[in-house]
N, C-alpha and C positions, 0 to 999 in steps of 0.2 A: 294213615292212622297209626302206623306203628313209630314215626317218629314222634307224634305227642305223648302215646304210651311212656316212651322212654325218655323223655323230659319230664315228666313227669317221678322216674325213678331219679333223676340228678340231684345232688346234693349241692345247694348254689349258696355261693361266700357273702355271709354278712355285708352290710356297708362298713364297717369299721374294720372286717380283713381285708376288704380291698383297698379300702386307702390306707391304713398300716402297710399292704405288701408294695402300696405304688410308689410310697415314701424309700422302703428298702430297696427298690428296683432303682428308683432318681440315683438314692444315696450311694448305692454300690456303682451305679454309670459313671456317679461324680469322680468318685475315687479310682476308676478304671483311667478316667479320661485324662486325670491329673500324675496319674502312674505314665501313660505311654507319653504325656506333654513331657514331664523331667527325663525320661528316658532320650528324647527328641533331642529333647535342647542338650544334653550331657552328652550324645554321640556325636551330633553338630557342632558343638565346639570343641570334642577332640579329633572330630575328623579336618577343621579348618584350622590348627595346632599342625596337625600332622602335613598339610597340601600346602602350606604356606608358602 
């Protein structure tokens, strides 16, 4: 019982904050992912520069 109690006190996110925040969430992984791929490829080709 005291767990419906206090679901009851939760304050739960619109349908329009959750998909606004899932969009920021995509959008920010995107650009995470596209930061550590050119960081990749930029140290891979001057580490194969350097071993040649």
């Amino acid at each position: 019982m005291e767990v419906k109690a206090e679901l009851t006190k939760v304050s739960w996110s619109s349908r329009d904050e959750l998909i606004g925040s899932t969009f920021v969430i995509i959008g920010i992984t995107f650009i995470i992912a596209l930061f550590v791929g050119m960081i990749d490829l930029i140290l891979s080709k001057i580490l194969s520069l350097l071993f040649r």
